[in-house]
C-alpha positions as CSV (number, residue, x, y, z in Angstrom):
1,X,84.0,158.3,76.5
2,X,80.6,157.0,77.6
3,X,80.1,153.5,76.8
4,X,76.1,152.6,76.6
5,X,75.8,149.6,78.7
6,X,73.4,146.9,76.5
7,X,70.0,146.4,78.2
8,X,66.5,146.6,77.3
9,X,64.3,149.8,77.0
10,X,62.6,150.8,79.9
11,X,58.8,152.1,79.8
12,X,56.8,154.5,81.4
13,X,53.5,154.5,82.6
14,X,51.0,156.2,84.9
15,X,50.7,153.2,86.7
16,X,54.2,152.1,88.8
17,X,52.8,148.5,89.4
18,X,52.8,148.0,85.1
19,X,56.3,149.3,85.2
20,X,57.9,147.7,87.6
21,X,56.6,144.3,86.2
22,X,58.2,144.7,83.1
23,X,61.8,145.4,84.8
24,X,61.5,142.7,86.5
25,X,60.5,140.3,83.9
26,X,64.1,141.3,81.9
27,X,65.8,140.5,85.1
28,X,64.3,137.1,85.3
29,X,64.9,136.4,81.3
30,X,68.5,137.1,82.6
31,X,67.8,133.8,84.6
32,X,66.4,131.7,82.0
33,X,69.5,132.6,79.5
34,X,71.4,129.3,78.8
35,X,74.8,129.7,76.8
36,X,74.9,126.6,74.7
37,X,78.5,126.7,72.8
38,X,81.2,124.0,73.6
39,X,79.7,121.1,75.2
40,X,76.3,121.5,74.3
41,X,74.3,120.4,71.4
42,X,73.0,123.8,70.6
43,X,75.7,126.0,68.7
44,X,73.6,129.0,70.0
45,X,72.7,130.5,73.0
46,X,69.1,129.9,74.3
47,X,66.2,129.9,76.9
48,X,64.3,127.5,78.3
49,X,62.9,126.9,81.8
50,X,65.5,125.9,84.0
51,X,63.1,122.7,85.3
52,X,63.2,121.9,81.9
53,X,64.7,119.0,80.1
54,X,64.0,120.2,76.4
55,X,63.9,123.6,74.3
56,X,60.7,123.7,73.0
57,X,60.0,124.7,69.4
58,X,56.2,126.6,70.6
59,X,57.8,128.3,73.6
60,X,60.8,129.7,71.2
61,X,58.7,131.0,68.8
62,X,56.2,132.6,71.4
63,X,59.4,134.3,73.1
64,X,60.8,135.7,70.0
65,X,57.9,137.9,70.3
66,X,59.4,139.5,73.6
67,X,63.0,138.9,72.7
68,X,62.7,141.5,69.5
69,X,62.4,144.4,72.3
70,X,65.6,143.3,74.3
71,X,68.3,146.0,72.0
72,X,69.8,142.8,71.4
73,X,70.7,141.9,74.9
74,X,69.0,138.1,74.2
75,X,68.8,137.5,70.5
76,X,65.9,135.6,69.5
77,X,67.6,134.7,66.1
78,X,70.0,132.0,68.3
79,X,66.9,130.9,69.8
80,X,65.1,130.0,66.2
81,X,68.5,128.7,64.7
82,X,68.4,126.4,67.2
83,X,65.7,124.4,65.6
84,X,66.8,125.3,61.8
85,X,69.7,123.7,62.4
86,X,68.2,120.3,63.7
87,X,65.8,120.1,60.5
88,X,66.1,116.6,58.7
89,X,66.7,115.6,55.6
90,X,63.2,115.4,54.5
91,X,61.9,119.1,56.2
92,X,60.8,117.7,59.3
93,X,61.7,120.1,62.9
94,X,60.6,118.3,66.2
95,X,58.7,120.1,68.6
96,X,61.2,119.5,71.5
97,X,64.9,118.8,71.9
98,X,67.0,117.0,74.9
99,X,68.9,120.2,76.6
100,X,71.6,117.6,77.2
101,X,71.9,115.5,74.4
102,X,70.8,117.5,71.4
103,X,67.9,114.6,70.3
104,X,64.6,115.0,69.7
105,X,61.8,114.1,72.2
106,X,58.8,112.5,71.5
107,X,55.5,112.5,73.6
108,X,53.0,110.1,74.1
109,X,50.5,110.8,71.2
110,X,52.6,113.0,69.5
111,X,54.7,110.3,67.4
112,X,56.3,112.9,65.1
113,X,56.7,115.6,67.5
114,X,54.8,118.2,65.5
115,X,54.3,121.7,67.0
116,X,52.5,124.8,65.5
117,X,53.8,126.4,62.4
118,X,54.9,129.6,63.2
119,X,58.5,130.3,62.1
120,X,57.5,132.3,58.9
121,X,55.0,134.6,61.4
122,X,58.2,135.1,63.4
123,X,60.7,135.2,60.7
124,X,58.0,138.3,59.5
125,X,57.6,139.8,63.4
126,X,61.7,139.6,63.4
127,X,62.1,141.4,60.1
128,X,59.9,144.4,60.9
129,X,61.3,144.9,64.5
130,X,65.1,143.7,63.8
131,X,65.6,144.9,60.1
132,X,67.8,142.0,58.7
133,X,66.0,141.4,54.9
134,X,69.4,139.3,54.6
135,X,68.4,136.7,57.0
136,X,65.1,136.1,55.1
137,X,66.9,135.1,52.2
138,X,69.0,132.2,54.3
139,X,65.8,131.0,56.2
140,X,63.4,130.6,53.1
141,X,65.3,127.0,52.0
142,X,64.1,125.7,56.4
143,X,61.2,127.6,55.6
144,X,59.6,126.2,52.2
145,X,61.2,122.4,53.6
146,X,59.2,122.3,56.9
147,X,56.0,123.4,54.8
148,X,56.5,120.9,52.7
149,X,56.9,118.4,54.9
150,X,53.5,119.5,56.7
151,X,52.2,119.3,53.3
152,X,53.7,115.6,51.8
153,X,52.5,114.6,55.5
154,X,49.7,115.5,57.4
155,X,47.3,117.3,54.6
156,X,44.4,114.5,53.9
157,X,42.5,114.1,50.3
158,X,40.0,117.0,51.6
159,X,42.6,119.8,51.4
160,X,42.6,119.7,55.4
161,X,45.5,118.6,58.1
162,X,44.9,115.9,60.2
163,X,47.4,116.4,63.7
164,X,46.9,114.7,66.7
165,X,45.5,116.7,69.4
166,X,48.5,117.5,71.1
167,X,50.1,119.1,68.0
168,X,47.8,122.7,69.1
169,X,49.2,123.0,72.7
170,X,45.5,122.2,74.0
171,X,45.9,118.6,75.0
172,X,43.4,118.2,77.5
173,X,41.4,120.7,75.7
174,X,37.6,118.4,75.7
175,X,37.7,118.0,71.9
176,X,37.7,114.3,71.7
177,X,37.4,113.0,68.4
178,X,38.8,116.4,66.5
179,X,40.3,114.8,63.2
180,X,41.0,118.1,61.7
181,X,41.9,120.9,64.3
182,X,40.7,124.3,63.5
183,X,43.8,125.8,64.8
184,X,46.3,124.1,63.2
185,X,44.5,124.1,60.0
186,X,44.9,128.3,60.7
187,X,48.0,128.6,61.7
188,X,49.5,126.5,58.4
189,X,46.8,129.3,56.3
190,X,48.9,131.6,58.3
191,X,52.5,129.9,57.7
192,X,51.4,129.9,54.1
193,X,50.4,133.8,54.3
194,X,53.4,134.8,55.9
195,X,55.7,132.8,53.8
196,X,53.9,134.7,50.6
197,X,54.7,138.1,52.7
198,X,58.1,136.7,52.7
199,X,58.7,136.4,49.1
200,X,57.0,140.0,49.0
201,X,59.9,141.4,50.8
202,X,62.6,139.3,49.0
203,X,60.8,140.7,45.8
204,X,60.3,136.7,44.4
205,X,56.9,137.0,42.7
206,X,57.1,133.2,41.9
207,X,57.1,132.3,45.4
208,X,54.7,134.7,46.6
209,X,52.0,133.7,44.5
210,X,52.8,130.0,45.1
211,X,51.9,130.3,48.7
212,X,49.4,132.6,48.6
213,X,47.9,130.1,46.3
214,X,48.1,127.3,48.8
215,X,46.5,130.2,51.4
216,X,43.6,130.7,49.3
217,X,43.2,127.0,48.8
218,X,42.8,126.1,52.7
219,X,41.4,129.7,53.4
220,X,38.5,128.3,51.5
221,X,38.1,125.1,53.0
222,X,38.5,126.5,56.7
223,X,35.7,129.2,55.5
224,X,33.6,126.6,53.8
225,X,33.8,123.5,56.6
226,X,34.6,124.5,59.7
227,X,32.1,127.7,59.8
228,X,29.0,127.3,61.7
229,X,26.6,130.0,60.9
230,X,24.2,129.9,63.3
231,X,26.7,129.5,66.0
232,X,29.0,132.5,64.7
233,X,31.9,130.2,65.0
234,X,34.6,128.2,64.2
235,X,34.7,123.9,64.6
236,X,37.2,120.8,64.6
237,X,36.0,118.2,63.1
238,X,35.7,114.8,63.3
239,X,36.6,112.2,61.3
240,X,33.4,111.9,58.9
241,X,34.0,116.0,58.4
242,X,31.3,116.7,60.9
243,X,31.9,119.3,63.2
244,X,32.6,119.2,66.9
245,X,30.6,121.7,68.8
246,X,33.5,122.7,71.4
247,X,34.2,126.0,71.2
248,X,37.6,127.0,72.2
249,X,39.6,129.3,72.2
250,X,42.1,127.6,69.7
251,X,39.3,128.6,67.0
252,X,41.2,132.2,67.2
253,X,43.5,131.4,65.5
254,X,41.7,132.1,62.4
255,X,41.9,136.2,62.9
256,X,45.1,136.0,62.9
257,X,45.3,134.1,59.2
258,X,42.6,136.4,57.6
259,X,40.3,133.8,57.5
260,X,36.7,135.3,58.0
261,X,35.0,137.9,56.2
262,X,34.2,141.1,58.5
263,X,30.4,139.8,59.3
264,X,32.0,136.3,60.1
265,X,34.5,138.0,62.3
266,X,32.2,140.4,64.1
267,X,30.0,137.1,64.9
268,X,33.7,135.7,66.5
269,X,34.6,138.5,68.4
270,X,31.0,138.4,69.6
271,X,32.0,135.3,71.7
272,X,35.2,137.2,73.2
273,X,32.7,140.1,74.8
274,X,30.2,137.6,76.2
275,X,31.1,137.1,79.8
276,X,29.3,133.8,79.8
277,X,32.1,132.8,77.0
278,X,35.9,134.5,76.3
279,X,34.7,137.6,78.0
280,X,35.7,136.2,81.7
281,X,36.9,138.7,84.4
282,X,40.5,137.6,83.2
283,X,40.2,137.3,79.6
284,X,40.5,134.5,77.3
285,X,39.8,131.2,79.1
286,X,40.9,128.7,77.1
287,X,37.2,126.9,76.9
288,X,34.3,128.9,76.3
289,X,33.0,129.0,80.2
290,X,29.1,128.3,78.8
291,X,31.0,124.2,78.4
292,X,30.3,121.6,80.8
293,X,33.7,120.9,81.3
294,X,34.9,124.4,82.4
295,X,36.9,124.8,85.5
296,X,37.0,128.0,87.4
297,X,40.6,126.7,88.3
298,X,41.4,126.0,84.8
299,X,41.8,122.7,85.0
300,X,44.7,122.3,81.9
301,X,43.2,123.7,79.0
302,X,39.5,123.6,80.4
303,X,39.5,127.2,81.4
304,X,43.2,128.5,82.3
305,X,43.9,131.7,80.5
306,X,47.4,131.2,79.0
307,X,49.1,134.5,78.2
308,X,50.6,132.8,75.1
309,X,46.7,132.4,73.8
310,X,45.6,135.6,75.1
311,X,48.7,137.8,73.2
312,X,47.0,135.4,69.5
313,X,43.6,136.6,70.6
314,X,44.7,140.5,70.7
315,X,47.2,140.1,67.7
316,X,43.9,138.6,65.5
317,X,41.5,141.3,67.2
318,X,44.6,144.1,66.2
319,X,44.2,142.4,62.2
320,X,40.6,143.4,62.4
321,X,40.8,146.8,63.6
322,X,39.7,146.0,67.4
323,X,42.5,148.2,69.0
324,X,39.9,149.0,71.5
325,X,39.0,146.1,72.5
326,X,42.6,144.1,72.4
327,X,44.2,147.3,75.0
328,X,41.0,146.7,77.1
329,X,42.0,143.0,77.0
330,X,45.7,143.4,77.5
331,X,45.0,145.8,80.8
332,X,42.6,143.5,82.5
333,X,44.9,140.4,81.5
334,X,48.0,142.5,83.6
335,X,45.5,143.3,86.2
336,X,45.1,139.7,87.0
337,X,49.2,138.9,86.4
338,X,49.8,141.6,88.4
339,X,47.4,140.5,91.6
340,X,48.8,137.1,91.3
341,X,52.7,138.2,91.5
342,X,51.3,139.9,95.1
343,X,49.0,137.3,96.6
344,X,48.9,139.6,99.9
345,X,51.4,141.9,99.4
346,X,53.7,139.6,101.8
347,X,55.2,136.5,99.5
348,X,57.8,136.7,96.7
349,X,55.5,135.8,93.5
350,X,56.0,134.7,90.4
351,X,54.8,134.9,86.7
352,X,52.9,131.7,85.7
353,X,52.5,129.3,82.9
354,X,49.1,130.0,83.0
355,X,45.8,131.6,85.3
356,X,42.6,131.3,86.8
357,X,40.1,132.5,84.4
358,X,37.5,134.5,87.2
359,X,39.4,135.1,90.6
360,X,43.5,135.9,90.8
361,X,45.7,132.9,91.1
362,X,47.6,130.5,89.6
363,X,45.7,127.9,87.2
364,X,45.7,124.2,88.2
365,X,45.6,120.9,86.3
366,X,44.3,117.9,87.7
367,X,46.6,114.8,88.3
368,X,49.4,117.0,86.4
369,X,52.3,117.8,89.2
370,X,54.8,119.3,86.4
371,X,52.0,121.7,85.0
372,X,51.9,125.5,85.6
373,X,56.1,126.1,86.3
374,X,56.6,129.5,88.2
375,X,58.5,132.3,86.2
376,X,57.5,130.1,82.9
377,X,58.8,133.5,80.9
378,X,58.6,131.9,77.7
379,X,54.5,133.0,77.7
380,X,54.2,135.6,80.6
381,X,56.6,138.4,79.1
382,X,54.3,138.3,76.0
383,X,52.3,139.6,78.7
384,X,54.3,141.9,80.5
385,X,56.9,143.0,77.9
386,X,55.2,142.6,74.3
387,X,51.6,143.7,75.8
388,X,52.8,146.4,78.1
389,X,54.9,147.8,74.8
390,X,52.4,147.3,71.9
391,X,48.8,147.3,73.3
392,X,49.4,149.4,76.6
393,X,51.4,151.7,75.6
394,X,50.5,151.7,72.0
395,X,54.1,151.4,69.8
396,X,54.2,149.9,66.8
397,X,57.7,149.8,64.8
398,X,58.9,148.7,61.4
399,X,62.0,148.9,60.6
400,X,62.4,148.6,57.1
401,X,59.7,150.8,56.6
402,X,61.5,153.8,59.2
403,X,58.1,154.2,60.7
404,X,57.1,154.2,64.3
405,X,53.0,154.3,64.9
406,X,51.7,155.6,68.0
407,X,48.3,155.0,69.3
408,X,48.0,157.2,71.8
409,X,44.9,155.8,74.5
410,X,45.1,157.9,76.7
411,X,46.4,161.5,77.5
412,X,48.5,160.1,80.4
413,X,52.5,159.7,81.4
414,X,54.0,157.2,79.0
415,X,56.1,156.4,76.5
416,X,59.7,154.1,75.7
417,X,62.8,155.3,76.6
418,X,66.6,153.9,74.6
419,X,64.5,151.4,72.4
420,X,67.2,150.3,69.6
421,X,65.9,150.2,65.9
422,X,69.4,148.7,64.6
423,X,71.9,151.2,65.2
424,X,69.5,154.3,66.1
425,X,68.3,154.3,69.6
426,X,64.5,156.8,70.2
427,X,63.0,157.7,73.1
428,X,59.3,158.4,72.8
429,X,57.2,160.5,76.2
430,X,54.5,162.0,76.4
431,X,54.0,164.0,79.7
432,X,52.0,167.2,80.4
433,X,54.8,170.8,80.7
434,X,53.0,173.7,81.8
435,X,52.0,174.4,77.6
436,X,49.5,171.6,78.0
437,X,50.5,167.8,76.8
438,X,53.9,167.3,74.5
439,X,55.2,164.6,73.2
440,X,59.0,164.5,73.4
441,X,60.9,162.1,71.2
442,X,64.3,161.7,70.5
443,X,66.5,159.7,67.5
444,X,69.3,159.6,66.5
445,X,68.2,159.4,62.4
446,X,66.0,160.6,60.4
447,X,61.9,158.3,61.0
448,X,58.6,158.9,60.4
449,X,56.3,158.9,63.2
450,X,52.6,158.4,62.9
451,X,50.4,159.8,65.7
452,X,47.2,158.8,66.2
453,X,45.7,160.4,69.2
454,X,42.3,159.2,71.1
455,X,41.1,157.9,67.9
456,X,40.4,161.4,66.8
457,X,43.4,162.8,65.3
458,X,46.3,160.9,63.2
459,X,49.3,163.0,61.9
460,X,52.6,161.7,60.3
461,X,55.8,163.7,60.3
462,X,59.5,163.3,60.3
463,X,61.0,162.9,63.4
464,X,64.6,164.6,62.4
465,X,67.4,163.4,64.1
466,X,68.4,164.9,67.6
467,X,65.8,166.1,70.0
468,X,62.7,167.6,69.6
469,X,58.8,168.0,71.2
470,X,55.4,168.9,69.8
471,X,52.1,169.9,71.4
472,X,49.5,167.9,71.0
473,X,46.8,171.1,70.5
474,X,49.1,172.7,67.8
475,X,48.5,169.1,66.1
């Protein structure tokens, strides 16, 4: 009897170099896999950076976005639990944990070690690639708790959140005086979005409609506030309300929450084409390069692209339709990964925490020794793994709704091969036979397979179980 040995998919792509980057991110993962168990604070296993002292409740949450392609190999449930299980009394969940000792970790100007909302955007992600509606129902109660406690503590009399800097990721990010971040003030919109797309799925009209509620209610004030219009963009602001004309690329954020209007989000994206803003060679820098205080080195958060930032920019360009433009995006981004692994062909590289916004190379940070770790996966596999799979390649799977979307770019060699939706494992190529180009996809159950090729034609059919191939002309 064959037994199928557990590991991840494996791609395939025209170009070797995109390929073999991914492979070789899984086999560092393997790497960065700590057991936890006996003897360790965390019941579960988990991944962190082996320089590092703490898991890290942003870094989790980013990874789970990799983690859902691994056919379970690395679960990135353990890796969430994790933190559910340390929540307090009162809702709270600290950014960062001791490794060793199981207690939270505060940083200087962080007192309450608050982190970006994201479970219920994960807790969604998971549920679409994973299937588990179960596991909704037991994470609502951590959920609705940490919201509230973001609520009862950090929202101010003007309907806005008031973090400290360091709370959005971007701590040396030139936004002195910011009061009321624009990000953060998104991504709890978002938390409350995604927890109403929870109760969706759970069928719980009462708490759908109380947190969309609480999305329209910030929605509004994030439209209303923190909008410039003759800037086309979003602002922190200060402590009088005022805003802060730093324009970051924090302020993405908002695509991702369905915050602007379509003219208000064509004006945003605007910023992302302009090479003398986002649009850098390597896109993304985290500072609009038209600032005074950009670095071509990066400098921290003055210009380094950081792949975690770069995958929330082509996730909020995907919301509004710009598939174009996020693959474009995606492809330049690995470009620059990609150089920087091979300085000269001759050294073993790595994948960094972060890069350098117009040449190849890692980013720096002044005066900051412990910044930009080598093989910091919890970021660069959203790069090389999530990227490669959703935006290069073009896959999009839900499980609960049986359907697997293909945007097909390009007529070119590429597909997935053994990707595991629960128990069913498909295989999805498309390669050119002497009929012309065919798709040839294999399942082991009955899905529905949407194919949308070159923009031009879009088809859905039943993939039956077992294998089969289609033409693309008789489409």
């Amino acid at each position: 009897m064959n037994v199928v040995k557990k590991e991840p998919p494996s791609v395939h792509y025209y170009d070797q170099d995109f390929v073999d980057i991914y492979d070789k991110s899984w086999a560092w993962i393997r790497d960065s896999w700590a057991k936890g168990g006996p003897g360790s604070d965390f019941q579960k296993p988990f991944f962190h950076h082996l320089s590092s002292s703490t898991i890290h409740q942003f870094d989790a949450c980013m990874a789970s976005f990799f983690l859902v392609y691994s056919n379970s190999v690395y679960s990135p449930l353990t890796l969430i639990d994790n933190f559910y299980q340390k929540q307090e009394a009162d809702g709270a969940i600290r950014g960062e944990y001791s490794v060793e000792t199981g207690e939270p970790v505060f940083r200087p100007g962080n007192p309450d070690g608050i982190h970006p909302p994201l479970f219920s955007w994960v807790e969604f992600n998971i549920y679409h690639k994973l299937g588990a509606k179960r596991r909704i129902k037991e994470v609502l109660p951590a959920l609705e708790r940490h919201f509230t406690w973001l609520e009862t503590n950090f929202k101010a009399e003007n309907g806005l959140y008031r973090v400290p800097l360091s709370a959005t990721m971007m701590e040396n990010s030139p936004r002195e005086n910011t009061v009321y971040p624009i990000d953060f003030n998104a991504q709890q919109a978002m938390n409350a979005l995604y927890l109403s797309a929870l109760g969706d799925i759970l069928n719980d009209k009462d708490l759908a409609f109380r947190y969309k509620r609480a999305y329209y209610s910030l929605k509004t004030r994030i439209n209303s506030q923190m909008w410039n219009e003759e800037d086309g963009f979003f602002y922190d602001l200060d402590i009088d309300e005022k805003q802060i004309k730093v324009r970051h690329v924090g302020a993405y954020w908002v695509l991702l929450a369905e915050i602007p209007h379509e003219d208000r989000a064509e004006a945003l994206i605007a910023h992302l084409k302009d090479e003398k803003e986002f649009g850098t060679p390597n896109p993304f820098p985290s500072l609009s390069a038209s600032s005074p205080f950009f670095s071509k080195k990066g400098n921290g958060y003055r210009g380094s692209v950081f792949p975690a930032m770069t995958f929330m920019v082509i996730k909020g360009l995907e919301k509004f339709g710009k598939w174009e433009l996020a693959r474009e995006a995606a492809i330049k981004h690995i470009y620059y990964v990609l150089d920087t692994l091979h300085p000269d062909g001759k050294e073993k590289g790595y994948l960094w925490e972060a890069y350098q916004p117009m040449q190849d190379g890692p980013a720096d940070w002044e005066g900051r020794e412990d910044f930009n770790r080598p093989n910091h996966l919890h970021q660069a596999a959203l790069s090389t793994i999530t990227l490669m799979i959703e935006n290069v390649v073009g896959l999009y799977i839900s499980l609960p709704r049986k359907t697997v979307d293909w945007k097909v770019p390009i007529l070119e060699l590429m597909g997935i091969e053994n990707l595991s939706l629960k128990r069913n494992f498909i295989t999805i190529l498309s390669s050119k036979s002497g009929r012309g180009w065919e798709i040839r996809l294999e399942s082991e159950k009955l899905y529905y397979f949407t194919i949308d090729i070159l923009n031009k034609k879009k088809k859905t059919l039943p993939i039956p179980s077992g294998k089969c191939s289609m033409l693309l002309e008789k489409l």
